[in-house]
C-alpha positions in Angstrom: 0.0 0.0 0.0 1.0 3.5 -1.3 1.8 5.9 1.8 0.5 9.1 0.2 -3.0 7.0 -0.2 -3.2 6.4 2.6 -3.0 8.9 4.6 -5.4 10.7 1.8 -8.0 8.4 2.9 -7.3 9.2 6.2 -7.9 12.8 5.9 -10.6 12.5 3.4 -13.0 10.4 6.0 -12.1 12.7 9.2 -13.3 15.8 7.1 -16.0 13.6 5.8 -17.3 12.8 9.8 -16.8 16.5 10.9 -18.8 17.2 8.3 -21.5 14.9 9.0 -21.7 13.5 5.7 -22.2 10.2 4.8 -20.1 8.3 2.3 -23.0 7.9 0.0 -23.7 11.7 0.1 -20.3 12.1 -1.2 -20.0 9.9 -4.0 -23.5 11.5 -5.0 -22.2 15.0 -4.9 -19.0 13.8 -6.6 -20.9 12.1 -9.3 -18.7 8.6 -8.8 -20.2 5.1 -7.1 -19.9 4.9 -3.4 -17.8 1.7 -4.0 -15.4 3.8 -5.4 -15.4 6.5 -2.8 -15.4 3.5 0.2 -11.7 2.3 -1.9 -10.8 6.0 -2.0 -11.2 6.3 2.0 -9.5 2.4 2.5 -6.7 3.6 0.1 -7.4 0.6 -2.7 -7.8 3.7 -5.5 -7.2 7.5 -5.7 -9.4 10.4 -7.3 -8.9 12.6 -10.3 -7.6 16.0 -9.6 -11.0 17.3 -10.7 -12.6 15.4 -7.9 -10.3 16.2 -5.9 -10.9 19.8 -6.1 -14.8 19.1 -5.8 -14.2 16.7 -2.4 -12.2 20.1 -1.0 -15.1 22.3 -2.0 -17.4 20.1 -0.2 -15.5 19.4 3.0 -14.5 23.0 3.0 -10.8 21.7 3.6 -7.9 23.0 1.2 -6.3 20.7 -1.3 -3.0 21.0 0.7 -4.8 19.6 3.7 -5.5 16.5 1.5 -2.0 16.1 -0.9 0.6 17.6 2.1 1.3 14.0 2.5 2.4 13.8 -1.1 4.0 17.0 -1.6 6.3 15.6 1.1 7.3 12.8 -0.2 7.8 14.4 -4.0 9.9 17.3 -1.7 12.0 14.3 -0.2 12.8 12.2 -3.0 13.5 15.4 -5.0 16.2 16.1 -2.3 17.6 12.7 -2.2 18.3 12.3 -5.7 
């Protein structure tokens, strides 16, 4: 399992409970299948950066809330090589 996916899903389902939404309500406002948005919070698959985008809108939480952990690792293997 990917790192960076991980901890995506991990931020994407605490915004999504201090929100109060349900993971159906957000795979309807996404427009995708709440199986996919259920892999999206377990870390099996990722979203599109147009999604993405939308999920931030709805949660009201910036995109560098969600992808810090990824810009952190891109930051750290940039430095390493």
């Amino acid at each position: 399992m990917e790192d960076y996916k991980y901890e995506i899903g991990l931020r994407l389902k605490q915004a999504r409970k201090d929100n109060g939404l349900t993971q159906e309500k957000i795979s309807e406002l996404l427009g995708i299948s709440q199986k996919h948005y259920s892999e999206v919070e377990r870390s099996i698959t990722g979203l599109s950066v147009k999604h993405l985008i939308k999920i931030s809108d709805i949660l009201s939480v910036s995109l560098d809330y969600i992808l810090k952990v990824v810009i952190s690792e891109n930051i750290s293997q940039s430095v390493k090589t």
